[in-house]
C-alpha positions as CSV (number, residue, x, y, z in Angstrom):
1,X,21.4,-197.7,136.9
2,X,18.4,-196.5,135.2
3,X,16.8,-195.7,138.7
4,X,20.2,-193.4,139.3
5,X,20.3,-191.6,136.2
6,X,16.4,-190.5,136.9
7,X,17.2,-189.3,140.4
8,X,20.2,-187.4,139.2
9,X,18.0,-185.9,136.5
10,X,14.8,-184.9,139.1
11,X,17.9,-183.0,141.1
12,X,19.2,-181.3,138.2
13,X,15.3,-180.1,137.1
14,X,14.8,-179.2,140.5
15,X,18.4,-177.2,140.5
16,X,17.0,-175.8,137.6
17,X,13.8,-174.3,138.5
18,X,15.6,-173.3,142.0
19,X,18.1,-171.6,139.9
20,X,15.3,-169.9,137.7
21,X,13.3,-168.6,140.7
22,X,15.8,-166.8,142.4
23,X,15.8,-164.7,139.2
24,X,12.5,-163.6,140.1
25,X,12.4,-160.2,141.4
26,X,9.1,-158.3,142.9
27,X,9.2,-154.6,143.3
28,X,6.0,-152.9,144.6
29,X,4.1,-149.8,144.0
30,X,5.9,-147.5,146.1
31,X,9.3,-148.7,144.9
32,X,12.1,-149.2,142.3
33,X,14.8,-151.2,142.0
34,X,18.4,-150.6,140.8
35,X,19.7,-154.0,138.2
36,X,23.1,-154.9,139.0
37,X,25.0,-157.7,137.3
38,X,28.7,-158.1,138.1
39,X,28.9,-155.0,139.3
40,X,28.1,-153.4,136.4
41,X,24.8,-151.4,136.9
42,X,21.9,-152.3,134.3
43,X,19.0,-150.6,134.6
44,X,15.5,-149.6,136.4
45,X,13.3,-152.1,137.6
46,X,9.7,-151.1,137.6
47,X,7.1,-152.2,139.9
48,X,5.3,-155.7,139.4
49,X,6.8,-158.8,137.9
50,X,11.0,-158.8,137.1
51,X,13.6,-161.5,136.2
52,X,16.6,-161.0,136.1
53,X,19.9,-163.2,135.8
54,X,19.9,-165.4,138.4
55,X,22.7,-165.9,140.7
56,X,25.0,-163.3,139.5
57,X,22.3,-160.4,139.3
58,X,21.7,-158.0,142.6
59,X,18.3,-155.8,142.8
60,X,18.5,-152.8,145.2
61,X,14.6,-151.3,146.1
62,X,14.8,-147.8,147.1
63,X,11.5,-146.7,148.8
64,X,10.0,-143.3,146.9
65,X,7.4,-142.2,149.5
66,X,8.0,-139.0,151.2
67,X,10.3,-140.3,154.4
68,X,10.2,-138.7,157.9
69,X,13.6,-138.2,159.3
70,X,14.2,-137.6,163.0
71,X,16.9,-135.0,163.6
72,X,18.5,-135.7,167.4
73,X,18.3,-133.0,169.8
74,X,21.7,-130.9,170.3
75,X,22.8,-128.1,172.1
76,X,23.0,-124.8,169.9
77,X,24.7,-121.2,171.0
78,X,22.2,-118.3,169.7
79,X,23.3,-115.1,168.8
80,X,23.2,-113.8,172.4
81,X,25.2,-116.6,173.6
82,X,22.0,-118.3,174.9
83,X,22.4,-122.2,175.5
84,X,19.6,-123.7,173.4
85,X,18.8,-127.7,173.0
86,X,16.7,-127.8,169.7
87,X,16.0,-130.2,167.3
88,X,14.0,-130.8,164.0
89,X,12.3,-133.3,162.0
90,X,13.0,-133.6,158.0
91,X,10.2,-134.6,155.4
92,X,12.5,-135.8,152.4
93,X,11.9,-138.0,149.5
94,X,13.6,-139.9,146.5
95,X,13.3,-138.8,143.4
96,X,16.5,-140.3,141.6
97,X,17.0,-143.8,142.9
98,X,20.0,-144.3,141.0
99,X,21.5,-140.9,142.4
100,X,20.5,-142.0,145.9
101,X,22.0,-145.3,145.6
102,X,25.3,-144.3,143.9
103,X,26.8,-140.6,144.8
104,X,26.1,-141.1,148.3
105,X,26.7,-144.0,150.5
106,X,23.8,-143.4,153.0
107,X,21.0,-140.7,151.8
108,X,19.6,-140.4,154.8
109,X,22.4,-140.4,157.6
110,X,23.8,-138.0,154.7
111,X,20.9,-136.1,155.3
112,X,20.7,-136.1,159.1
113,X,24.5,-134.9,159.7
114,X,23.4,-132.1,157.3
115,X,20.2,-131.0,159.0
116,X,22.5,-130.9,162.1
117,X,25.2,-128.7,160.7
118,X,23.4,-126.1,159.2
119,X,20.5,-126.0,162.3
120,X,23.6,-125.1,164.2
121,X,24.6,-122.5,161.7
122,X,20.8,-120.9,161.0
123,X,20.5,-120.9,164.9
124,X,23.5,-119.8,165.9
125,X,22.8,-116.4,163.7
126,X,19.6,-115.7,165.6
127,X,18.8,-114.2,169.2
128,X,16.4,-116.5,171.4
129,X,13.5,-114.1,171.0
130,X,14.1,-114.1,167.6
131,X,14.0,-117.9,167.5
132,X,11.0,-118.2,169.8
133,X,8.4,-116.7,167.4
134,X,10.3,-116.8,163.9
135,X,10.0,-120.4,163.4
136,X,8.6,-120.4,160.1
137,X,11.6,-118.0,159.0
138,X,14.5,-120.8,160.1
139,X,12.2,-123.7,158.5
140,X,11.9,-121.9,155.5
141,X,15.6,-121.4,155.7
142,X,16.1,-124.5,156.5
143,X,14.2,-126.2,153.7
144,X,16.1,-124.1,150.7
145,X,20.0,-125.1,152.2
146,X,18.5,-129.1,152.4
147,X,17.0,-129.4,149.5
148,X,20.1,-127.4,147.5
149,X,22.5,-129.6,149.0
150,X,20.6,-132.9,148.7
151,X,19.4,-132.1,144.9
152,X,23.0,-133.8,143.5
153,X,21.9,-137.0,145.8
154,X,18.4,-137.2,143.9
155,X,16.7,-136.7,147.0
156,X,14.1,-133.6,147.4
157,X,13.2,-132.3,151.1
158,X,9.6,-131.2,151.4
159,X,9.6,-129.6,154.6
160,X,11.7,-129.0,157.8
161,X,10.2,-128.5,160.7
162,X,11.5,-127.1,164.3
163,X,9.9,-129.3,166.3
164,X,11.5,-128.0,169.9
165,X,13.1,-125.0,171.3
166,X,14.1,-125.2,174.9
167,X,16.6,-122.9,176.9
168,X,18.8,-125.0,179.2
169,X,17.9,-124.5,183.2
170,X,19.6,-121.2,184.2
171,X,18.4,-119.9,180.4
172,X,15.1,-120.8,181.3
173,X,14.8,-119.3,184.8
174,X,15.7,-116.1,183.6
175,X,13.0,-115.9,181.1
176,X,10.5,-117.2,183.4
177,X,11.8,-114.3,185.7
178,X,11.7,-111.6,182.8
179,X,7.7,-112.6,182.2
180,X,6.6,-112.5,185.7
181,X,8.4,-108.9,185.6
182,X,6.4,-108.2,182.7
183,X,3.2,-109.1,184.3
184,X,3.8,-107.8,187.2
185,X,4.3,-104.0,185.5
186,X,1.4,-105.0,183.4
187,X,-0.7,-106.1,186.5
188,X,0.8,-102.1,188.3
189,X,-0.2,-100.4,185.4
190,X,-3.8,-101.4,185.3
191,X,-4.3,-101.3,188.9
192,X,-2.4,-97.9,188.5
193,X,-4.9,-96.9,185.5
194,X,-8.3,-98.5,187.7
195,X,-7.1,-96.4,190.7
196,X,-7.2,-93.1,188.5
197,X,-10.3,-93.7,186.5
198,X,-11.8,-94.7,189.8
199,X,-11.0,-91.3,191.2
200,X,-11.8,-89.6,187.6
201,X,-15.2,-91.1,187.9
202,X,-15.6,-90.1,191.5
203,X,-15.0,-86.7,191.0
204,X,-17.2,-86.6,188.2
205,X,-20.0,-87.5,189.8
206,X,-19.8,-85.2,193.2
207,X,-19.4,-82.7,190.3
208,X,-22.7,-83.9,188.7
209,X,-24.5,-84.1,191.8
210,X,-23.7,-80.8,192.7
211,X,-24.2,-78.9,189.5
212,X,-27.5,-81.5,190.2
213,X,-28.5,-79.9,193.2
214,X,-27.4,-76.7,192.6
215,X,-30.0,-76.7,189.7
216,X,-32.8,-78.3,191.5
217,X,-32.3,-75.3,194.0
218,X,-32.4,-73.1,191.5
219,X,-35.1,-74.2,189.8
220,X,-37.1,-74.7,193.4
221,X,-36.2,-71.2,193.7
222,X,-37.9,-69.9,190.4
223,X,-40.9,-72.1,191.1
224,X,-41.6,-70.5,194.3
225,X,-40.8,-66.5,193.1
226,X,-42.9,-67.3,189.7
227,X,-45.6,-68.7,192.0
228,X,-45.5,-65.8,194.6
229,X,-45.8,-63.4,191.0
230,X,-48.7,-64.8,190.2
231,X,-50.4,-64.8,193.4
232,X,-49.7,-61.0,193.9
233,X,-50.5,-60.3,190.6
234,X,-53.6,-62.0,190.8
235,X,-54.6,-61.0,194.7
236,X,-54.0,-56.7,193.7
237,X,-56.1,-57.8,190.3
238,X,-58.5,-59.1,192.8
239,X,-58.4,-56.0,195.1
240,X,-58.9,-53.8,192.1
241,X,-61.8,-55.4,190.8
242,X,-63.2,-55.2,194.4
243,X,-62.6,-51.3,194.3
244,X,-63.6,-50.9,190.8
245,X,-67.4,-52.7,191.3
246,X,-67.6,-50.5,194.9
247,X,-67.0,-47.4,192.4
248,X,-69.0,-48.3,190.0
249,X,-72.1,-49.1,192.5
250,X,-71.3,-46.1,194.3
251,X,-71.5,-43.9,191.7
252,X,-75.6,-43.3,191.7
253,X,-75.5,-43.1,195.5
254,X,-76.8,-39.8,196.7
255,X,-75.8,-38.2,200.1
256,X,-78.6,-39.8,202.4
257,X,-77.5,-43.3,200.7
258,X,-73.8,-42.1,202.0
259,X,-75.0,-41.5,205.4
260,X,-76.9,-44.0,205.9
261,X,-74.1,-46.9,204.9
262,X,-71.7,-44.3,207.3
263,X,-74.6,-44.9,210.5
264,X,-73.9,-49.1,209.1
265,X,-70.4,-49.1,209.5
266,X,-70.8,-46.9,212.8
267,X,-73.1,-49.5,214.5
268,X,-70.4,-52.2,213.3
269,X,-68.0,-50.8,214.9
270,X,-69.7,-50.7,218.3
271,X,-70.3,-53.9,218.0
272,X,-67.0,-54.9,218.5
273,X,-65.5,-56.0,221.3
274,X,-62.6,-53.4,221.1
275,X,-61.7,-50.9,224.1
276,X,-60.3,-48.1,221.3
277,X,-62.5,-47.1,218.1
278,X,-60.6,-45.1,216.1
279,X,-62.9,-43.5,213.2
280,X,-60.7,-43.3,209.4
281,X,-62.8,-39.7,209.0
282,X,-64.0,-36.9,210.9
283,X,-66.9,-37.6,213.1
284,X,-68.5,-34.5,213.4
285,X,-68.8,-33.7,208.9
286,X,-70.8,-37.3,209.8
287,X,-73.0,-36.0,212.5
288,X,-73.8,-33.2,210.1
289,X,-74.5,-34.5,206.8
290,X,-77.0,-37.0,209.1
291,X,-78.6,-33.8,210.7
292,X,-78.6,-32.1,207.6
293,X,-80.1,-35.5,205.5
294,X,-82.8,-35.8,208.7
295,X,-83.7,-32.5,208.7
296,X,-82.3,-31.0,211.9
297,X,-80.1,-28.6,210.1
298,X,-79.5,-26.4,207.1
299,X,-80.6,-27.8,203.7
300,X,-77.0,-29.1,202.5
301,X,-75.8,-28.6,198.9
302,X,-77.1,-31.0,196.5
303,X,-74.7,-34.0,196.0
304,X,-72.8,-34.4,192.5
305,X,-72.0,-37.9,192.0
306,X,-68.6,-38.5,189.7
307,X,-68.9,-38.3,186.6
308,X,-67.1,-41.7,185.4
309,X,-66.0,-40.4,181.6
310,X,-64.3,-36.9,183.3
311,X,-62.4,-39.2,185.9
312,X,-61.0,-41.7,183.3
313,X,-60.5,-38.7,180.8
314,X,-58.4,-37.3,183.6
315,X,-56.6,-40.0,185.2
316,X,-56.9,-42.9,181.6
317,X,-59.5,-45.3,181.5
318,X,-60.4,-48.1,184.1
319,X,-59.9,-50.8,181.7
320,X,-56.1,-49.8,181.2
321,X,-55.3,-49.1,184.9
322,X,-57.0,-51.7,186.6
323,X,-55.9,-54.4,184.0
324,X,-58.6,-56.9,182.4
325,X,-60.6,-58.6,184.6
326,X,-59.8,-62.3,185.5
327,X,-62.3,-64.6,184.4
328,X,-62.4,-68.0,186.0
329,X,-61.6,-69.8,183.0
330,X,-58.6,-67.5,182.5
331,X,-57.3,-68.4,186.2
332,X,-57.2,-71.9,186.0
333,X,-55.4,-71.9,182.5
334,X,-52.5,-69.3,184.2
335,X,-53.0,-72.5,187.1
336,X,-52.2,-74.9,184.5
337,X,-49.8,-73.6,182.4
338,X,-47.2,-73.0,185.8
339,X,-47.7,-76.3,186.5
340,X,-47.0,-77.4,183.1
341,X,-43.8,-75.5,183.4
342,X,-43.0,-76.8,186.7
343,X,-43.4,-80.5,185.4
344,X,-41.3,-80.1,182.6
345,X,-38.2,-78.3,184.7
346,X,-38.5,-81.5,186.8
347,X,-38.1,-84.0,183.7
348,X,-35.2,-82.1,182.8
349,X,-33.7,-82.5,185.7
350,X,-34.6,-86.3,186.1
351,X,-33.2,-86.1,182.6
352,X,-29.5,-84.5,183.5
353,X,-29.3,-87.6,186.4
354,X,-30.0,-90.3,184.6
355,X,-27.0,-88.9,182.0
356,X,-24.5,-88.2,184.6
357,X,-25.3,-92.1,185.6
358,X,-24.7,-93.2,182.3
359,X,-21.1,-94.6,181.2
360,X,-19.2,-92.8,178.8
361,X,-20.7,-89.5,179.6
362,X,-18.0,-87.0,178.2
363,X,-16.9,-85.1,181.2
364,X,-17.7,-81.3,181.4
365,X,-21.2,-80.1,181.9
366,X,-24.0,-81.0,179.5
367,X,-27.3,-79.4,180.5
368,X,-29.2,-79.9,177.2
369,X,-32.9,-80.1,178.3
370,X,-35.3,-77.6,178.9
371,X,-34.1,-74.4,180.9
372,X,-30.8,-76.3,181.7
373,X,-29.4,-76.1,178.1
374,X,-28.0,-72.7,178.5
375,X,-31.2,-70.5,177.8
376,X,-31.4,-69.6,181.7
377,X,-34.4,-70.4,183.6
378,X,-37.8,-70.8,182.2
379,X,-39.5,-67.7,183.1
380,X,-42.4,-67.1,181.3
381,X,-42.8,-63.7,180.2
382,X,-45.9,-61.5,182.0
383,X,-49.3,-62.1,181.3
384,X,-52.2,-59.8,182.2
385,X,-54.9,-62.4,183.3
């Protein structure tokens, strides 16, 4: 008997503590329970350690992190009676457990059947294009119809997110058609726009090169005339000096001196090997001044050499019509100074190329080195060397 009653009161300890731990109620960190005992709703349960009544107590966790809710994929009519299968995903999260738990029998199916309803609506307001790049305006959208709906729930959405828009087949084709139209009048017009710069370019260049040409010839042309200049200038300064020293050592010759260098030039030309002499003076005033000078005729009338200052008061001095005399050093710098010239006309010409080459060369001539600038071409003005 004694050995009964103990069993029966092990049972009855054990019932006990059986009893008492189902009382025991854990909630963690990211949750909170709802207290319910008979159906009457108690309170909050916090996170960590809770006992409640046992048997006739129920404990509800809600989870408050931020939940991630799939919306399903449905076929939506846009504005321009586009077919469209879209869906969504829905960042909400629980900020009244009680709320959640209570007004509503499933937050989140709740939730999803919304998010389906009003993507319909916020869609079917919109034209494709529209949708296509103005995601962020239908999330945005979106988000504020959500979260004022769900607020009386106790639930907050965080974000709404379209996650894809695609066009059914024939929808689809269409647009695929409309961009390969675009590109290919994208792909005309630059071919249409290389084909005409191509030809701009061309032209601009056999413009160049002639205007090139045309001014190398021109220049070539100055060169050679400046050059010839000189050289005439320089060979009649020459010739003049020449007369002006046989003048001026002439001038103290008497008449025997005269006839003398005329019996010279006499002999030269019998010298030659020419059939025809024809004498530039009258051969027979020679033979007579040489008879007179030799003595075989009458005394001739003394010779009066020119008098230099008369001549040049009557006809201006020598120094002003025969021009300065050359010197050597005088020459060469003349020499020097057309070839400087010359060079420089040929840099400015290498100059003008080398800009025509060039990219981004405004069209239109622009000549603005040396004699190509507009000043005409570089003729220097006369000097008397």
């Amino acid at each position: 008997m004694v050995e009964v009653l103990t069993i029966v009161s092990v049972l009855i300890l054990i019932a006990i503590l059986v009893i008492a731990l189902t009382g025991v109620r854990i909630i963690q960190p990211y949750e909170q329970g709802l207290w319910i005992v008979l159906g009457k709703y108690k309170g909050k349960l916090n996170p960590g350690f809770n006992w409640v009544y046992p048997l006739i107590s129920q404990v509800v966790k809600l989870d408050l992190r931020t939940q991630v809710i799939d919306v399903p994929r449905q076929e939506v009519i846009t504005k321009d009676n586009s077919p469209t299968n879209v869906d969504a995903v829905v960042y909400i999260r629980v900020l009244a457990p009680d709320k959640a738990f209570f007004e509503v029998t499933n937050y989140k199916l709740a939730t999803i059947n919304l998010a389906q309803t009003n993507l319909r609506s916020v869609i079917g307001d919109m034209e494709l294009d529209e949708i296509l790049y103005n995601r962020a305006a239908i999330n945005a959208r979106l988000r504020d119809i959500l979260d004022e709906s769900t607020d009386q729930w106790g639930v907050k959405v965080e974000a709404v997110e379209i996650r894809e828009v695609d066009p059914v087949g024939p929808v689809k084709a269409a647009m695929e058609e409309q961009t390969s139209a675009e590109r290919n009048r994208r792909a005309a017009i630059l071919r249409a726009d290389g084909e005409k710069r191509a030809k701009i370019l061309e032209a601009e260049g056999s413009k160049r090169a002639r205007i090139l040409e045309a001014e190398g010839f021109r220049q070539a042309r100055i060169l050679e005339a400046e050059g010839e200049r000189t050289a005439q200038i320089l060979k009649s300064q020459g010739e003049a000096q020449g007369l002006r020293i046989l003048a001026l050592g002439s001038a103290t010759l008497d008449q025997k001196s005269l006839a003398v260098l005329s019996l010279e030039a006499v002999k030269k030309l019998g010298d030659g090997q020419a059939t025809k002499i024809v004498l530039p003076f009258e051969i027979t005033h020679l033979m007579s001044s040489i008879a007179t000078n030799l003595g075989g005729a009458a005394a001739a009338p003394p010779y009066q050499p020119n008098d230099l200052s008369k001549l040049e008061t009557q006809i201006g001095s020598a120094e002003v019509i025969l021009g300065k005399v050359p010197t050597p050093e005088s020459v060469e710098a003349e020499v020097r100074h057309i070839e400087h010239d010359a060079q420089a006309d040929i840099e400015a010409a290498e100059a003008i190329a080398h800009k025509a080459e060039r990219p981004g060369v405004p069209p239109g001539l622009d000549l603005g080195v040396g004699s190509a600038a507009g000043k005409g071409p570089s003729v220097k003005p006369d000097r008397n060397p």
